[in-house]
N, C-alpha and C positions, 0 to 999 in steps of 0.2 A: 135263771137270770139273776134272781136276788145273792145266790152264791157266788158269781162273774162280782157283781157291786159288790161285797164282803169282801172277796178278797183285793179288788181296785181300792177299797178302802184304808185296809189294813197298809197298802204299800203306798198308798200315798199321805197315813198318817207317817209313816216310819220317814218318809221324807222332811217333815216338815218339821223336826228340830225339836228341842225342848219345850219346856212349860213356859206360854206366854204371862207378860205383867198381870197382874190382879186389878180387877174392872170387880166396880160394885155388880153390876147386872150384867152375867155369863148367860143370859135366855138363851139365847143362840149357837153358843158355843157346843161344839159333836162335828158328830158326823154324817153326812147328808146324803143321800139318794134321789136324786131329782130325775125328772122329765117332762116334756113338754109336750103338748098336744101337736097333732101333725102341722108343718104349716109351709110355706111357699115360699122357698128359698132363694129360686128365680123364675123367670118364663117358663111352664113346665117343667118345674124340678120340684117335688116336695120333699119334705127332710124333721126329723124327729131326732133332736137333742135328749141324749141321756148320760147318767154317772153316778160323779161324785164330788162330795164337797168337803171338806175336813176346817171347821169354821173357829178361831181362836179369839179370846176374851183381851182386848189388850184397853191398855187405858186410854185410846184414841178412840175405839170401837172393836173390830172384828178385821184381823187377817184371815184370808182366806185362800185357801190351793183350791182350786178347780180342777178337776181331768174330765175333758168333754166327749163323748164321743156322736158324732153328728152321723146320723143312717139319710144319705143322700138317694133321693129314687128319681131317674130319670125315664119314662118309659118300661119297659124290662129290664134298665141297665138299675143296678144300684153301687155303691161306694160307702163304703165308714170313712172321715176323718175323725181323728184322734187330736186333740188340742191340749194342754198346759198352761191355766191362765193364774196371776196371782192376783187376788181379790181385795179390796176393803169393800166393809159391810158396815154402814150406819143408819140406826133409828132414826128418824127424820117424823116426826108427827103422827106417829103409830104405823109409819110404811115403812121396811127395811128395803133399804136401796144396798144392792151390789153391784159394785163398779170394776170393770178387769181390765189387767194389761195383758198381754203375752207373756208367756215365760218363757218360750222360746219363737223367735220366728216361725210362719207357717202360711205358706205364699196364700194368697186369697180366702186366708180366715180372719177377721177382726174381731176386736176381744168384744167380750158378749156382758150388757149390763141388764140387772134384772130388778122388779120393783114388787115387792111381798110385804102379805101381811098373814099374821096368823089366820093357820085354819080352825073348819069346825071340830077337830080330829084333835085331838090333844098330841105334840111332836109331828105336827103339819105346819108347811109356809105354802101360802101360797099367792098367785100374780102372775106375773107376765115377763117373758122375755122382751126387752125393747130396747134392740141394738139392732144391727144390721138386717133383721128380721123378728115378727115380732108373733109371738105364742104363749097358748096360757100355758102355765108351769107349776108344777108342784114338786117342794121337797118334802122327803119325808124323814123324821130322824131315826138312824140305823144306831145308833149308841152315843 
């Protein structure tokens, strides 16, 4: 699996364009490997978000590409969606909040915000999905 997320990495750093502005404090900035603990997506349906994150230093805070991939389990039935969200990511009182849009439509997916703080793990974030549903989550930094 960690070779699946290397290479979702690699191609969705190549996406994301040159070097962004110089920011005093790049903490965050890389590239990300997350997921989330199992959680309840609807009536009977659980679902476990996983990927990648490719996070940029800019003098606002942190642009950020998301590629989500959501393992939907309904009964014995299961489904992956695949999502594309574009991210900003800001320090806010030691929590890094990430906030997303879509990057491209995707009928009954809503973009997904997250709330972290460092973990005990040196290149760990960790917190909580809480957007349309909500799970503990961890990123971990891949480079």
């Amino acid at each position: 699996m960690r070779g699946r997320m290397m290479a979702a990495a690699l191609a969705l750093s190549a996406m994301c364009g040159g070097p962004a502005s110089a920011q005093a404090d790049g903490t965050f900035a890389g590239t990300w490997a997350f997921q989330t603990e199992p959680y309840q997506a609807s009536a009977g349906t659980l679902a476990i978000m996983s990927d990648v994150a490719v996070m940029r230093a800019e003098a606002s805070g942190y642009a950020i590409q998301l590629l989500v991939n959501e393992l939907v389990t309904q009964g014995q039935r299961s489904a992956t969606i695949t999502a594309r969200e574009n991210c900003r990511g800001a320090l806010d009182d030691g929590q890094f909040n990430i906030t997303c849009e879509m990057a491209e439509p995707l009928e009954g997916y809503a973009p997904d915000t997250f709330v972290l703080q460092t973990g005990d793990e040196p290149d760990q974030l960790v917190g909580a999905l809480v957007s349309s549903s909500s799970a503990q989550v961890t990123f971990t930094r891949l480079r």
